[in-house]
C-alpha positions in Angstrom: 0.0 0.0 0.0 1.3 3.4 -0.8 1.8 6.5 0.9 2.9 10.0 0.9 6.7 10.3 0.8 7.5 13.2 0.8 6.2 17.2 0.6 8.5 20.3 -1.6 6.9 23.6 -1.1 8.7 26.2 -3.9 8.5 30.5 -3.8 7.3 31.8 -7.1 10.6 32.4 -7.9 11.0 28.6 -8.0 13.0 28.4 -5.0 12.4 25.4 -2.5 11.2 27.0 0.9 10.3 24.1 3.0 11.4 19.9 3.0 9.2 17.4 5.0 10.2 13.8 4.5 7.9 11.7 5.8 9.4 8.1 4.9 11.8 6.3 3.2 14.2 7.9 0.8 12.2 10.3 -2.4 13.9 11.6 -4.6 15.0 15.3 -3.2 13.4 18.9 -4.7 16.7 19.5 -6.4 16.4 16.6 -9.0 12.3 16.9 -9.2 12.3 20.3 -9.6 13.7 20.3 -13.2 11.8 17.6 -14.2 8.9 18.9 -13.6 9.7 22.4 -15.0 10.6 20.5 -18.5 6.5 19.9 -19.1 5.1 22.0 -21.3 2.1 24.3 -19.8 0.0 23.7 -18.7 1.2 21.1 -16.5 -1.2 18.1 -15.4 -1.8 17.5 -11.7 0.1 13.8 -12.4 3.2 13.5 -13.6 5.1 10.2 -14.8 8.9 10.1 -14.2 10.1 6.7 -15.9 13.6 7.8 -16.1 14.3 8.3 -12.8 15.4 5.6 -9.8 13.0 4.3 -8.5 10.0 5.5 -11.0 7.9 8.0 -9.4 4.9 9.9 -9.8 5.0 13.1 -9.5 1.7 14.9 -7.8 1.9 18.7 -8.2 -0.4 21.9 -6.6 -0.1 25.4 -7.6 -1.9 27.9 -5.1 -1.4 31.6 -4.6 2.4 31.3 -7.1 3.4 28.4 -4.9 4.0 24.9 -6.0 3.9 22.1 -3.6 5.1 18.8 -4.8 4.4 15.7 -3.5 6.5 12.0 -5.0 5.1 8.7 -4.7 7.4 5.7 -6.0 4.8 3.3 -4.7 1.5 2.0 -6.0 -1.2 4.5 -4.7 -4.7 6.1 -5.3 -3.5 9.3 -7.1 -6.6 10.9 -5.4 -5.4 10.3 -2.0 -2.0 12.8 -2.9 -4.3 15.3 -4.3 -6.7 15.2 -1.7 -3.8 15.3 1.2 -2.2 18.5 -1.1 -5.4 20.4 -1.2 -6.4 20.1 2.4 -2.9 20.8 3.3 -3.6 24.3 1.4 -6.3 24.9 3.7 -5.2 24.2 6.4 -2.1 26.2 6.0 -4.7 28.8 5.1 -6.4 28.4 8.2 -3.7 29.1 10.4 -1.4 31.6 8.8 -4.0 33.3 6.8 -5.4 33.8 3.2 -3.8 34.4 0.9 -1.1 31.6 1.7 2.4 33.4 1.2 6.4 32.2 0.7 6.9 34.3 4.3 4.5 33.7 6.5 5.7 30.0 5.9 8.9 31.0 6.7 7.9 33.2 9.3 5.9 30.1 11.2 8.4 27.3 10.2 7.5 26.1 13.8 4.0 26.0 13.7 3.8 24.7 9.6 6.2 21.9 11.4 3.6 20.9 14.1 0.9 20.8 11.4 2.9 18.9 8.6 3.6 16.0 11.4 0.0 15.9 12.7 -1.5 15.7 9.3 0.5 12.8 8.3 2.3 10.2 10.1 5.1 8.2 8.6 3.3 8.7 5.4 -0.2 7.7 6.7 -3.0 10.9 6.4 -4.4 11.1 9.6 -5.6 14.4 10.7 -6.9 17.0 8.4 -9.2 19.5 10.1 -8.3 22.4 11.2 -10.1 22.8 14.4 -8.9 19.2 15.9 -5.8 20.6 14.8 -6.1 23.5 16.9 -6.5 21.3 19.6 -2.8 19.4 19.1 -1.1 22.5 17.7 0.5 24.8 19.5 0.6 28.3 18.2 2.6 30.9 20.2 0.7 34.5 20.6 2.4 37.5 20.7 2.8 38.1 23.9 4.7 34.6 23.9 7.2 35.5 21.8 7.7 39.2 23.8 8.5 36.7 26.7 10.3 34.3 24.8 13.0 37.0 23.4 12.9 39.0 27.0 14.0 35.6 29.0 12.1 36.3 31.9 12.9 33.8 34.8 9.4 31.4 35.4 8.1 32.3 32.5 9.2 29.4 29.9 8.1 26.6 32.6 4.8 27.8 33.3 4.1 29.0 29.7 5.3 25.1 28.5 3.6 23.5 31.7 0.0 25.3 30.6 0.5 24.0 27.1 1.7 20.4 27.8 -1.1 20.3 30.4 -4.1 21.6 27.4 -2.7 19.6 24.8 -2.4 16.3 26.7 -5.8 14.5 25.8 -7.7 16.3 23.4 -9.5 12.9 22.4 -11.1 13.2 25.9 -12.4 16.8 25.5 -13.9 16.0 21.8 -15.4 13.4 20.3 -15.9 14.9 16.9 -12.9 15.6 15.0 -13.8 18.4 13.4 -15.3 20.5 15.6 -13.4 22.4 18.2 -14.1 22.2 21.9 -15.5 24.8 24.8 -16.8 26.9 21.5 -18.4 30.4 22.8 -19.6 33.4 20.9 -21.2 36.2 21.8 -23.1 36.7 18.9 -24.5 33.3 17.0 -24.8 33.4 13.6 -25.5 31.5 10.5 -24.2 32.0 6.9 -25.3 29.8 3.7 -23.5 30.4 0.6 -24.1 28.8 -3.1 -21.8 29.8 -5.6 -22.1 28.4 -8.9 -19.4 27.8 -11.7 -20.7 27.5 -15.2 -19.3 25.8 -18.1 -21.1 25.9 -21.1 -20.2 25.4 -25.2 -22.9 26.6 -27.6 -22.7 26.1 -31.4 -22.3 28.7 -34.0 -26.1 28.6 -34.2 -26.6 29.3 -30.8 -27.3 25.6 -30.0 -26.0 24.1 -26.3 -23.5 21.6 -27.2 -22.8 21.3 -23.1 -23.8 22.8 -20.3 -23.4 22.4 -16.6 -23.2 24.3 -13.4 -20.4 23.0 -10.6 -21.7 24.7 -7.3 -20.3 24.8 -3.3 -22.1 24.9 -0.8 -20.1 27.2 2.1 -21.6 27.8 5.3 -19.9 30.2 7.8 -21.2 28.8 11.9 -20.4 30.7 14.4 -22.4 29.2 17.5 -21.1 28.2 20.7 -21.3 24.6 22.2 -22.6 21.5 20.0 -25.0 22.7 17.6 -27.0 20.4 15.6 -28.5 21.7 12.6 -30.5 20.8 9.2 -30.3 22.4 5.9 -33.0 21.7 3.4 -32.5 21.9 -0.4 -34.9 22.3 -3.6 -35.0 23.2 -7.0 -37.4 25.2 -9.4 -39.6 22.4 -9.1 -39.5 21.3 -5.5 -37.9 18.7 -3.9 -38.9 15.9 -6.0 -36.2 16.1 -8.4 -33.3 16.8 -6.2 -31.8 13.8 -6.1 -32.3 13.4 -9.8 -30.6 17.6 -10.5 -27.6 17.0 -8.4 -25.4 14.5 -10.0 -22.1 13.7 -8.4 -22.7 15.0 -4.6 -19.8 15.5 -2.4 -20.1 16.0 1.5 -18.2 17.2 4.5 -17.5 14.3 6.9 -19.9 16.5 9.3 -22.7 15.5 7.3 -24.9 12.5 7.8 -25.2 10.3 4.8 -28.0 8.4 6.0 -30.3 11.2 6.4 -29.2 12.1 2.9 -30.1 9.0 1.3 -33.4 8.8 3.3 -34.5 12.0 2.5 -32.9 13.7 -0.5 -32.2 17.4 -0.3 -32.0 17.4 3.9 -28.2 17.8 5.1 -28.2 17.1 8.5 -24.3 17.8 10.4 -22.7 18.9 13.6 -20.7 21.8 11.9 -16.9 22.9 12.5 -16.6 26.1 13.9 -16.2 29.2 11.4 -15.9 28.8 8.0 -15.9 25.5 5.7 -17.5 24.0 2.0 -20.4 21.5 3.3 -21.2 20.2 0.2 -20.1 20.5 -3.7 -22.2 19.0 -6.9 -23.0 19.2 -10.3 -25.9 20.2 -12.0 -26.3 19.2 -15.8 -28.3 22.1 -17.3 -29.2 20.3 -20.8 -32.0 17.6 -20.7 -31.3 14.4 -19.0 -31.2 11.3 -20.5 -34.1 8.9 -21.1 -32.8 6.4 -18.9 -32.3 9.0 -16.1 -36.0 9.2 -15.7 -39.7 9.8 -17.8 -40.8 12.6 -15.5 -37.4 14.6 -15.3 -38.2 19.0 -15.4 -34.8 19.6 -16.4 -33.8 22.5 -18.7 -33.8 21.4 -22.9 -31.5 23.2 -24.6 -33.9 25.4 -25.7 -35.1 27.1 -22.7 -31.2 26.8 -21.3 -31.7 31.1 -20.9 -28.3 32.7 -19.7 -27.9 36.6 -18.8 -25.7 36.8 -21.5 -25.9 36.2 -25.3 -22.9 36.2 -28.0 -22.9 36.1 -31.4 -19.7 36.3 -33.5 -19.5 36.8 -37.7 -17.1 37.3 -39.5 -15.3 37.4 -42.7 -17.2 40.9 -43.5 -16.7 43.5 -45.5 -14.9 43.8 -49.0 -12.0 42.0 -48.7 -13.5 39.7 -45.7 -11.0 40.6 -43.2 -13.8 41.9 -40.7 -15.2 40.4 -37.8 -17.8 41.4 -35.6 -19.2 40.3 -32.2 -22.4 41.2 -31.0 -23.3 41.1 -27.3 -26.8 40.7 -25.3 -27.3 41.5 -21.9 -30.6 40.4 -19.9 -32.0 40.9 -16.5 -34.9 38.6 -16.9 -33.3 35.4 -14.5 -35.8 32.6 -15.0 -36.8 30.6 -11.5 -35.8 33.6 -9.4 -37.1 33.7 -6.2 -38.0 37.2 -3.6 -35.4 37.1 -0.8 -38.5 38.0 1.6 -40.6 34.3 0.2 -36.9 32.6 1.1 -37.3 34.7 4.9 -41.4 33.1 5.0 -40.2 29.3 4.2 -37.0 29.5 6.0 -36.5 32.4 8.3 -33.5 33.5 6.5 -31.9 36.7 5.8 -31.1 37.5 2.0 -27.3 38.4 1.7 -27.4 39.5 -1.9 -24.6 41.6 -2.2 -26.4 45.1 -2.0 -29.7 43.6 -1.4 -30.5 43.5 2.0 -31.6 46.2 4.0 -29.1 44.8 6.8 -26.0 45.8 4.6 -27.2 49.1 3.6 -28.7 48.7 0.5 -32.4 48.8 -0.9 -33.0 46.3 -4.5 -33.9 42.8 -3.9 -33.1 41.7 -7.8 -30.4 39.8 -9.1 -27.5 42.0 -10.4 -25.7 41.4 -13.3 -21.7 42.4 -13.3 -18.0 42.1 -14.3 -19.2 41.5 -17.8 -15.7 40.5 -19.8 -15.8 39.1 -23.6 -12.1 37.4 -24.9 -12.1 36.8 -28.1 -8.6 34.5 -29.0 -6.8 35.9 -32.2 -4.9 33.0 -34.9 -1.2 33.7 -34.8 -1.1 34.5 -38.7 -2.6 37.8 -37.8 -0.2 40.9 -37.3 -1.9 43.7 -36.0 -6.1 44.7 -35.6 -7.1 48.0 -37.1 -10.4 49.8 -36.6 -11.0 48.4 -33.5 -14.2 50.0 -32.0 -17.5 49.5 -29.9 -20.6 50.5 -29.2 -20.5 50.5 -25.4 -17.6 49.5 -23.2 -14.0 49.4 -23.6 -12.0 46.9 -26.0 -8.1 45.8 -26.2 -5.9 44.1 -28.5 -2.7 42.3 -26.5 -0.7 41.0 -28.9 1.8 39.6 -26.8 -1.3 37.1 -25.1 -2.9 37.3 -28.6 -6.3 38.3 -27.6 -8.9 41.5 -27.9 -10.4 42.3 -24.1 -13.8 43.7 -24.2 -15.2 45.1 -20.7 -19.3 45.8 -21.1 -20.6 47.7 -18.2 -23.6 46.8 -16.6 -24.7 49.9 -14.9 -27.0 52.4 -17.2 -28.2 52.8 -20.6 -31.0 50.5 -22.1 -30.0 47.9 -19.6 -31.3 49.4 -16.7 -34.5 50.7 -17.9 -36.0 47.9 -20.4 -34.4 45.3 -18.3 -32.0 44.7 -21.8 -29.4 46.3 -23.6 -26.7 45.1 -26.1 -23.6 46.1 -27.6 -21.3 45.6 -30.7 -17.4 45.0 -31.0 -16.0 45.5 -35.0 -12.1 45.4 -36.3 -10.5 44.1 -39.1 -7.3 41.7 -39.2 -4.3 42.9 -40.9 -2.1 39.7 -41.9 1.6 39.4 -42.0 1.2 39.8 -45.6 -1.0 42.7 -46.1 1.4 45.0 -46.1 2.4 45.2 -49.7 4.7 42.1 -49.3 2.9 39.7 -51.0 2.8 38.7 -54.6 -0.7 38.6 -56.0 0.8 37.1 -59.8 1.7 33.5 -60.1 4.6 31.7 -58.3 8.3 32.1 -59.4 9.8 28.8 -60.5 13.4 27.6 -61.2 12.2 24.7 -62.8 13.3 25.2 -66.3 9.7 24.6 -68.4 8.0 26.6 -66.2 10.8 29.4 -65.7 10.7 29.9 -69.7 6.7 30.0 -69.7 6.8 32.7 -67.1 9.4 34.6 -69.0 7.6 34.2 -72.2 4.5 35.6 -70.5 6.2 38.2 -69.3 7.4 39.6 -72.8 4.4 39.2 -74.3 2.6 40.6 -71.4 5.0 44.0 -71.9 4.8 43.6 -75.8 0.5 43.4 -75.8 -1.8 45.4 -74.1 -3.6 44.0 -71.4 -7.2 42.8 -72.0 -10.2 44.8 -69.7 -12.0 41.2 -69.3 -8.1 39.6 -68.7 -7.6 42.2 -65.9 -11.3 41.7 -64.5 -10.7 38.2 -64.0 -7.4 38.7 -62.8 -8.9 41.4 -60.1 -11.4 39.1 -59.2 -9.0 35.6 -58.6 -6.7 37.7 -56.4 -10.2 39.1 -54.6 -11.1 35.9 -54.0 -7.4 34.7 -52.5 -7.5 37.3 -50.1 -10.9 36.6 -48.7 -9.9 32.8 -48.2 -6.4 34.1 -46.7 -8.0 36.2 -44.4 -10.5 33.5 -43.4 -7.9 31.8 -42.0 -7.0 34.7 -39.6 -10.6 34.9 -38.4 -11.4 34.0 -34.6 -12.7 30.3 -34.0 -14.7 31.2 -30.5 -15.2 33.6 -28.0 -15.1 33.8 -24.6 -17.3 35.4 -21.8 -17.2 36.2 -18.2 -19.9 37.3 -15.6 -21.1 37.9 -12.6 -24.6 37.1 -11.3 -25.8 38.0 -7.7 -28.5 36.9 -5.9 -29.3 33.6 -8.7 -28.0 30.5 -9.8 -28.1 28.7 -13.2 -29.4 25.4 -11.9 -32.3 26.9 -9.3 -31.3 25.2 -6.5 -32.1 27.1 -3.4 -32.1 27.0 0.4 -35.4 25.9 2.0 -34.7 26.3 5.5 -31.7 26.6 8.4 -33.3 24.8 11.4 -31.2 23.9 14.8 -32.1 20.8 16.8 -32.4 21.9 20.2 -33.4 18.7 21.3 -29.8 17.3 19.9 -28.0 20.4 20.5 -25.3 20.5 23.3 -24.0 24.3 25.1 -26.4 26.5 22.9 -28.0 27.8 25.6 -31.7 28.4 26.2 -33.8 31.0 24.1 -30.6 31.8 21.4 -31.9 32.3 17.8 -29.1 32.9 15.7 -28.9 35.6 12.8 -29.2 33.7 9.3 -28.4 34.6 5.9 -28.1 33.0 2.8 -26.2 34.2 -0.4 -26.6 33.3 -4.5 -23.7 33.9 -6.8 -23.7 32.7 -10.3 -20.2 33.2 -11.9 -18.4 32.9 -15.1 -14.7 32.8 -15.7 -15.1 32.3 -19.3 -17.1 29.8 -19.0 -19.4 30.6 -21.7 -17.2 29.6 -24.8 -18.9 30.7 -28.1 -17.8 28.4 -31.5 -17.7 30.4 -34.5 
């Protein structure tokens, strides 16, 4: 059975920063390092090395322009390494902060130490969450480390005493491994939040070829004692179909399988304290497949409606070396529900960005934002001319070879019919459109068809050129230049967005109930604050084929 070997943590700069070995003897960071590097981007998450002794596989994570490396030379489930790398990111990010940095790893070699052995031991994965690591780990304050560099006499033995003494059965003061103990807060509170990723491929004609939504499910607890609570899930057509609309469903270990398979859409969990993802799925947002079910509601791909429209043509004008992208924006978000119907069913606050009163704002409707349209240019173009919009601002980086095209959301028709659209043109200049090409017939040292071109020639400055000869002659090299420069024309576009306060696939939060009856160290009479928050988002995610 295999197991983790080894970690490398490297700067940006590509320098190695931290070494934990966990077992046997890996191959070091100095000889991985360059293999790794030689892998054209971008570079896959598993890596082969058959060249090396012994052959390893090479698990790599990049996060905030650091790359941890991790080399197995064993047999073993590759998601295991990824799994251990990731949590090992949070964690990290747990303790020293977001976002996770070459110095404060440096600065807290001590406490990254602690953590790295707890986490693994002698290349088993044993504990991963950070608030039983809390309970193991020591982390020195800063009054500590006043003490620690002024020497005081009594103060390292009762400072190491008092720390030996709380960390010496931690089993005995938890039983859930993920949830510290003695929690207390002065103010309870309750945070649900459903963020949605889409990725979806549509046809020149406008026609879905694939579309689906990956969402989280992040929910932010900050109550004291044992709480036990249940979140309820639906979609646009209840509860029926939830099972059925979210394929692939991952949970936290909080959460109580059983209850799940029992009663789809009820997530039932003893939470960790502050922040942590509760659940992730997938949502296909095309129709379903026969054998999925006769009495499926899901989305065909001709109601799939999206907040943003593209269409791209090109090959316009005389020559066909335009192109031209037109853009639709739409406030109309189909299935949305009223934050104060989600405050009747649920007792929950709506957290919509701007939208509740509580955060100082007044409009309950979904707000479109961050609007962003990349359109990737063929390398065989040289330069864009004419480049110019109708609303927004539009570059051309020709090092990245792409035009960026930022629509704002706020004003014009948008905001007072509810939809407003916009229009990119340019042309593409090629490398040869500068007067460097040759628009007559190819020179040729073969000797028959070197004399036939020189024998044209003569006659060609000897006889007056024909009006129907030059005619045809205008319109072959016409009709060269339009197929050259459809060759330089875009093959898809891009688009990014923003949507708060609705998601793609409709699922929604129900209700946030707390089991007094199973909860432990509440305390009598507490009703926490509850809030729940939708974000749809895009990070060109809606790719366009032209």
């Amino acid at each position: 059975m295999g197991a983790v070997e080894a970690l490398y943590i490297f700067d940006q700069h590509n320098d190695p920063i931290l070494q934990h070995t966990y077992r046997s003897r890996p191959l070091p960071a100095s000889i991985l390092l360059p293999l790794y590097l030689a892998h054209p981007v971008p570079r896959p998450s598993l890596i082969y090395l058959p060249n090396t002794q012994p052959s390893t596989l090479l698990f790599s994570l990049l996060n905030s322009q650091l790359l941890f490396l991790s080399p197995v030379s064993t047999e073993i489930e590759p998601l295991l390494i990824l799994e251990f790398l990731h949590r090992v990111v949070d964690v990290l990010e747990d303790f020293l902060g977001a976002p996770l940095l070459a110095s404060k790893i440096e600065n807290n070699y001590d406490v990254v130490a602690q953590l790295l052995g707890e986490m693994c031991d002698a290349g088993a994965v044993s504990n991963t969450e950070p608030n039983a690591l809390r309970d193991v780990v020591e982390v020195p304050g800063w009054v500590g480390r006043i003490l620690g560099t002024v020497s005081l006499p009594g103060t390292s033995l009762s400072s190491s005493s008092s720390s030996s003494l709380s960390l010496q059965h931690p089993a005995s003061i938890t039983q859930l491994p993920w949830r510290r103990a003695n929690v207390r807060h002065t103010s309870n509170e309750l945070y649900v939040d459903l963020v949605e990723s889409l990725a979806v491929t549509l046809a020149p004609s406008g026609r879905p070829l694939s579309a689906r939504a990956n969402g989280t499910i992040a929910l932010t607890a900050k109550l004291s004692g044992f709480p036990d609570l249940l979140l309820t899930l639906s979609t646009l057509s209840g509860k029926l179909n939830i099972e059925r609309a979210l394929e692939l469903p991952v949970f936290h270990p909080c959460v109580r399988l059983a209850r799940w398979r029992e009663r789809p859409g009820e997530l039932s969990f003893v939470p960790p304290d502050g922040r942590f993802v509760l659940a992730g799925y997938e949502v296909d947002l095309l129709p379903f497949n026969p054998g999925k079910g006769p009495t499926s509601t899901a989305p065909n791909s001709s109601n799939l409606q999206l907040p943003v429209n593209l269409e791209v043509r090109k090959s316009l004008g005389p020559g066909g070396a335009d192109f031209e992208v037109r853009l639709l924006l739409t406030n109309s978000f189909p299935g949305w529900a009223t934050p104060s119907a989600l405050g009747r069913t649920g007792g929950l606050s709506s957290r919509l960005g701007t939208s509740s009163p509580a955060f100082g704002g007044s409009s309950n409707a979904p707000v479109l934002e961050e609007v962003v349209v990349a359109i990737p240019i063929p390398e065989g173009v040289k330069n864009l001319a004419d480049l110019r919009t109708s609303r927004g601002d539009a570059q051309y980086s020709p090092g990245d070879r792409f035009v960026e095209w930022r629509v704002p959301t706020t004003g014009g028709a948008l905001a007072t019919t509810g939809q407003g659209g916009a229009t990119l043109r340019c042309s593409v200049v090629g490398i040869s459109d500068d007067g460097g090409e040759d628009d007559g017939p190819a020179f040729s040292l073969e000797g028959a068809g070197m004399r036939e071109e020189y024998t044209a020639y003569q006659s060609a400055a000897l006889t007056p050129p024909k009006p129907e000869k030059n005619e045809q002659q205008q319109q072959q090299r016409d009709l060269r230049r339009i197929r050259q420069n459809a060759t330089l024309m875009p093959s898809s576009a891009n688009v990014s967005f923003a949507v708060k306060g609705w998601l793609a696939s409709g699922v929604k939060v129900d209700s946030l109930i707390i089991n007094t009856r199973a909860s432990r160290g509440l305390g009598e009479g507490v009703k926490p604050y509850k809030g729940v928050k939708y974000l749809t988002v895009s990070k060109g995610g809606v790719e366009v084929r032209c």
